[in-house]
C-alpha positions as CSV (number, residue, x, y, z in Angstrom):
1,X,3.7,-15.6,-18.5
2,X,5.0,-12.1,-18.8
3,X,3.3,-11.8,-22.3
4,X,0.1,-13.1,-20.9
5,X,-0.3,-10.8,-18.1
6,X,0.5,-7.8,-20.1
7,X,-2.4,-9.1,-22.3
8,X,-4.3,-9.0,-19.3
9,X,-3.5,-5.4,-18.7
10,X,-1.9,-6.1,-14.9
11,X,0.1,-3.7,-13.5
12,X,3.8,-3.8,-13.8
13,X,4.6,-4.3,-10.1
14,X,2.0,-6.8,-10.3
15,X,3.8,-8.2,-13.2
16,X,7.2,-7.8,-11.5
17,X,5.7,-9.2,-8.0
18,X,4.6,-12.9,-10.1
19,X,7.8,-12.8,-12.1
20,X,9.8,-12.3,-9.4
21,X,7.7,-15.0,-7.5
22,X,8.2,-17.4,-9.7
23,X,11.8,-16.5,-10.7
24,X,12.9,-17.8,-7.2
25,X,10.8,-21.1,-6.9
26,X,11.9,-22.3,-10.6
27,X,15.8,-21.5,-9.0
28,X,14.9,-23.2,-5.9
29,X,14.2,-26.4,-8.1
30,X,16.9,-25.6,-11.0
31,X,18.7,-29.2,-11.0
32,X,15.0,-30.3,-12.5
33,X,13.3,-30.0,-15.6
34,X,10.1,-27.7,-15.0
35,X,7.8,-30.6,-16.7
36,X,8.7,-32.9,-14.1
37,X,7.4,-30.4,-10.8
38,X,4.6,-31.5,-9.1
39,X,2.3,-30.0,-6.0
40,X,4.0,-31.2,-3.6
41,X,6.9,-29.5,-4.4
42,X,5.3,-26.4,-2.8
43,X,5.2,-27.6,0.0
44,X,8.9,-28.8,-0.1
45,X,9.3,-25.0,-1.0
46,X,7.6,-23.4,1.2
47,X,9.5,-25.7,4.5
48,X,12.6,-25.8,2.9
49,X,12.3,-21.8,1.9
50,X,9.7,-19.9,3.0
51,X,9.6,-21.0,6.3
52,X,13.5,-21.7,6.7
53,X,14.0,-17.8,6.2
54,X,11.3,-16.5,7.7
55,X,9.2,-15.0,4.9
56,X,5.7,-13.7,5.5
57,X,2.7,-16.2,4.7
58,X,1.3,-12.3,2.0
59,X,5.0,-13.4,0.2
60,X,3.8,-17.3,0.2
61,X,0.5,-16.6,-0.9
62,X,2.3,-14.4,-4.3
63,X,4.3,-17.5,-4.8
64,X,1.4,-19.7,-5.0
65,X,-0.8,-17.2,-6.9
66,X,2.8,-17.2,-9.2
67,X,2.8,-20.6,-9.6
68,X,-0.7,-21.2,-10.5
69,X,-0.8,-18.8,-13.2
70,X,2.3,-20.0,-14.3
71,X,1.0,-23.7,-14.7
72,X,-2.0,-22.1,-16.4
73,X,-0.4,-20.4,-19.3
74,X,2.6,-23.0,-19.5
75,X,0.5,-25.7,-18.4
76,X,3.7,-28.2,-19.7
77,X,4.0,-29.8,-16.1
78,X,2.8,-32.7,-13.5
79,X,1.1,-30.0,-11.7
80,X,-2.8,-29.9,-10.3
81,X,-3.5,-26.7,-9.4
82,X,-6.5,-28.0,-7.1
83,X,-3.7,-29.6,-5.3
84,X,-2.2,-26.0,-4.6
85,X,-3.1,-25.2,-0.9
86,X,-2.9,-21.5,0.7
87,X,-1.1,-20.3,3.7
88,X,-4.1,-19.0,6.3
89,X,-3.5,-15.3,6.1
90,X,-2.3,-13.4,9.4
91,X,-4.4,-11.1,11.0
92,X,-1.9,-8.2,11.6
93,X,-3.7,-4.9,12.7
94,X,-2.0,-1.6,11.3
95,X,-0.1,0.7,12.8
96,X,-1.6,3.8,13.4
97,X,-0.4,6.8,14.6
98,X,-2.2,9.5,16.6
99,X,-3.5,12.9,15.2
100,X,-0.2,14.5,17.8
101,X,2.3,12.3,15.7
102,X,1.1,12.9,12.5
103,X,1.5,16.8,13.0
104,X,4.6,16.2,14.6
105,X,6.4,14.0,11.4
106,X,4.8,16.4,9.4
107,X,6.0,19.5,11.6
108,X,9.3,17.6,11.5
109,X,9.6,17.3,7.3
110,X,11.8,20.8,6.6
111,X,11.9,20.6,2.9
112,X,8.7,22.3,1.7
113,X,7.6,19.5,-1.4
114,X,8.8,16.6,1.6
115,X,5.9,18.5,4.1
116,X,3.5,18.7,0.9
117,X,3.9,15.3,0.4
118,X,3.5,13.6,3.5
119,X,1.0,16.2,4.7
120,X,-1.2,15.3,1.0
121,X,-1.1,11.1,1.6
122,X,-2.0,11.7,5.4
123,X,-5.0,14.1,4.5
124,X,-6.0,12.0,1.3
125,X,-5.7,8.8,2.3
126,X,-3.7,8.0,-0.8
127,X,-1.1,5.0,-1.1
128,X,2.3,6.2,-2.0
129,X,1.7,5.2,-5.6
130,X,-1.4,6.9,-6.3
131,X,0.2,10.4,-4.7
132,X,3.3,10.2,-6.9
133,X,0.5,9.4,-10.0
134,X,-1.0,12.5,-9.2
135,X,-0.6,15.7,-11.6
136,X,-1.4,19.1,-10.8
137,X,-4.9,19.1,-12.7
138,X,-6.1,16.2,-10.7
139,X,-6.6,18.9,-7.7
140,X,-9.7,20.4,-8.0
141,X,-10.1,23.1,-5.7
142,X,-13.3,24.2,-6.7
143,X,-15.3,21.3,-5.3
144,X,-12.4,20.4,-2.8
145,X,-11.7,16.9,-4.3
146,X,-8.5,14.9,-5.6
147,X,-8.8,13.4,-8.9
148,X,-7.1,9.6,-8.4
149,X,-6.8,8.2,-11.5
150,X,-6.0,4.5,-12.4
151,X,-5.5,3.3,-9.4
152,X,-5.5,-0.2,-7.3
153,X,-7.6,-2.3,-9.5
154,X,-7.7,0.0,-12.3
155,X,-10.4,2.2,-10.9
156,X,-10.8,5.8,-10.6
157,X,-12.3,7.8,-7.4
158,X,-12.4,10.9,-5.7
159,X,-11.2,11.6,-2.4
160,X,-10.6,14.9,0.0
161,X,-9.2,17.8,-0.1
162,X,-7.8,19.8,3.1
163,X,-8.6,23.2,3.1
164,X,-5.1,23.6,4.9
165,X,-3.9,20.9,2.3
166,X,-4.7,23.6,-0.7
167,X,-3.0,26.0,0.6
168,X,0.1,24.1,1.2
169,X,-0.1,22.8,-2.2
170,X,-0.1,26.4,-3.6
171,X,2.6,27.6,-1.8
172,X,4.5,24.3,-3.2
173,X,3.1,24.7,-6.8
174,X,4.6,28.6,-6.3
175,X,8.0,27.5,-5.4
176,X,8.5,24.3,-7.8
177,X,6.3,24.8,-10.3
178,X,5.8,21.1,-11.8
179,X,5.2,20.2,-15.1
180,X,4.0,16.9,-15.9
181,X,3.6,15.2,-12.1
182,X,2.4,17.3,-8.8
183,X,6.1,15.8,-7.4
184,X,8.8,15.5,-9.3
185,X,12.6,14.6,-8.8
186,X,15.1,17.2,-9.4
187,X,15.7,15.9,-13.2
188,X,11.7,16.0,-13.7
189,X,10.2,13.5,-13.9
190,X,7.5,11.3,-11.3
191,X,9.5,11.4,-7.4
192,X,10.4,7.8,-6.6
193,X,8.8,5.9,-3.8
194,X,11.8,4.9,-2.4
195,X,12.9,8.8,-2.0
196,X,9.9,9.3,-0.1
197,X,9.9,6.7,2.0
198,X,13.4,8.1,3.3
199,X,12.1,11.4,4.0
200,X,9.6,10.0,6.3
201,X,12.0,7.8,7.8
202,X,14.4,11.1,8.9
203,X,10.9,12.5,9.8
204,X,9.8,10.5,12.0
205,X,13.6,10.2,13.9
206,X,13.3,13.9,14.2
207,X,9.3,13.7,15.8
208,X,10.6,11.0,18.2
209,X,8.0,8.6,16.8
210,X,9.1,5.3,18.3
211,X,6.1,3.0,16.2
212,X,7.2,1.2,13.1
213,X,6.0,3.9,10.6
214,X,5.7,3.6,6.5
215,X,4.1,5.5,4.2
216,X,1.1,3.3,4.3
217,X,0.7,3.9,7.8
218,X,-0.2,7.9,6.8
219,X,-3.0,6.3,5.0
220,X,-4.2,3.4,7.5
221,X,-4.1,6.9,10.7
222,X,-5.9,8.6,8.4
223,X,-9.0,6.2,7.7
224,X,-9.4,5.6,11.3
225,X,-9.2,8.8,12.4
226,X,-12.2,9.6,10.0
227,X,-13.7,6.8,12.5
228,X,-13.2,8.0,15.4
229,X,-15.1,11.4,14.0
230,X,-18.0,9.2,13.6
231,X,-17.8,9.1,9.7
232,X,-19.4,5.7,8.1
233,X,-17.6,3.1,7.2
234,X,-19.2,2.9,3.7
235,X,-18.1,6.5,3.2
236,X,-14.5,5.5,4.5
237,X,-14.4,2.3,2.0
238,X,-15.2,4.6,-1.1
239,X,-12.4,7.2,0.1
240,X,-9.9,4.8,0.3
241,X,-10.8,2.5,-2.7
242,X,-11.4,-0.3,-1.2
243,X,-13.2,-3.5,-3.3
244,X,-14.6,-4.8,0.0
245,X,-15.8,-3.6,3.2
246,X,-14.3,-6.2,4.6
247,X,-10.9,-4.6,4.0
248,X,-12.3,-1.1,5.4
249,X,-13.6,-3.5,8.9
250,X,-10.4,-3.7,9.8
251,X,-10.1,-0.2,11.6
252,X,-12.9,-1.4,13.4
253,X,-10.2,-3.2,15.6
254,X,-8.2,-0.3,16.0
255,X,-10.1,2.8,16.8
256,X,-10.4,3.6,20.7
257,X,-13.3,5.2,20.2
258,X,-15.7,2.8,21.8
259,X,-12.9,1.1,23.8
260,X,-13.0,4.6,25.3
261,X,-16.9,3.5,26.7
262,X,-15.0,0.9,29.3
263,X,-14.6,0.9,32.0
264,X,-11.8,-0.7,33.1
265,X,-13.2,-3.1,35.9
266,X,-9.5,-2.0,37.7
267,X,-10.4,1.2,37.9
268,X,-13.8,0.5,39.8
């Protein structure tokens, strides 16, 4: 399966997400030869697992997308993949965070390349992965664009750049000056995900943030903040790299811009 989805030029946390996936169902049913599992084993899986520990119906759905694939390419087994049903998705809204508490984390980050960073995904709208992608030519101040490159889905786009962003990043290009990626660890090298997500976390203790704040959430506060100016969502979609507007409705449902219009029957 690995093999095959290499072929298929996937990503290699995609591939690790399906492997992974698939590693833990195949354990789940290791007293049994994998020609003899059938649908309905899912399901044993997913009451017996899944939904025994409490995992999220997004991590049920990878295990079925895992498992299908799998029986595709191996195709040695009992198994009818027509026979494969999903989990209904949840409809979680993000977390978003107001334009006070992004300045504040920001405010709050002391180590100049930890403020770059945090201050470049919020002002971007990048995911974590596409900001530590980035290298120093991708910036191009001349027309005030960032250069992403290979991104979700393989595509390329072009999204803002901050006029108080630019400046930041040349002060941080003075100070560090990078080589290969725009951050870097201390050996070189691209800055690991998991480094920044513990930077924001000691951030956002020290702004007093009390919401449940990731990296992602930078990016979700920063798309509907670009709502609540009024911008289109089209405009917002292509900015964000979205495949479907449907994915760019969603902060429909939490601006409080035209909540803002209502009056509050209470309050009459």
């Amino acid at each position: 399966m690995i093999t095959y989805m290499k072929s298929c030029r996937n990503a290699p946390s995609t591939i690790a997400t399906y492997t992974d996936a698939m590693r833990l169902f195949l354990r789940f049913f290791s007293d049994r030869p994998i020609n003899s599992l059938e649908a309905k084993d899912i399901t044993t899986f997913n009451n017996e697992y899944i939904l025994k520990y409490n995992y999220s119906s997004s991590f049920q759905n990878q295990v079925v997308n895992a498992v299908k694939l799998f029986v595709r390419v191996v195709q040695d087994t009992r198994m009818d993949i027509d026979q494969i049903e999903r989990p209904r998705r949840e409809r979680r809204l993000p977390v978003v965070l107001s334009r006070e508490e992004v300045t504040n984390i920001i405010d709050a980050t002391r180590n100049l390349k930890h403020k770059t960073l945090l201050a470049l995904i919020y002002s971007a709208g990048l995911r974590i992965s596409e900001a530590l992608s980035l290298k120093p030519r991708d910036i191009d101040s001349k027309r005030m664009l960032i250069h992403v490159k290979n991104a979700k889905g393989k595509k390329d786009r072009t999204t803002l750049l901050s006029e108080r962003i630019l400046l930041l990043l040349r002060e941080y290009y003075r100070v560090y000056k990078p080589k290969e990626f725009l951050f870097e660890g201390q050996t070189g090298g691209q800055y690991s995900s998991r480094s920044a997500q513990v930077v924001l976390k000691e951030a956002v203790a020290r702004a007093g943030v009390t919401k449940s704040v990731s990296l992602h959430t930078l990016r979700h506060s920063f798309a509907t903040h670009l709502l609540e100016n009024g911008t289109d969502l089209r405009y917002i979609q292509e900015l964000l790299g979205h495949s479907s507007p449907k994915t760019t409705m969603i902060y429909t449902h939490v601006s409080n811009t035209n909540l803002k219009l209502i009056k509050n029957p209470f309050d009459q």
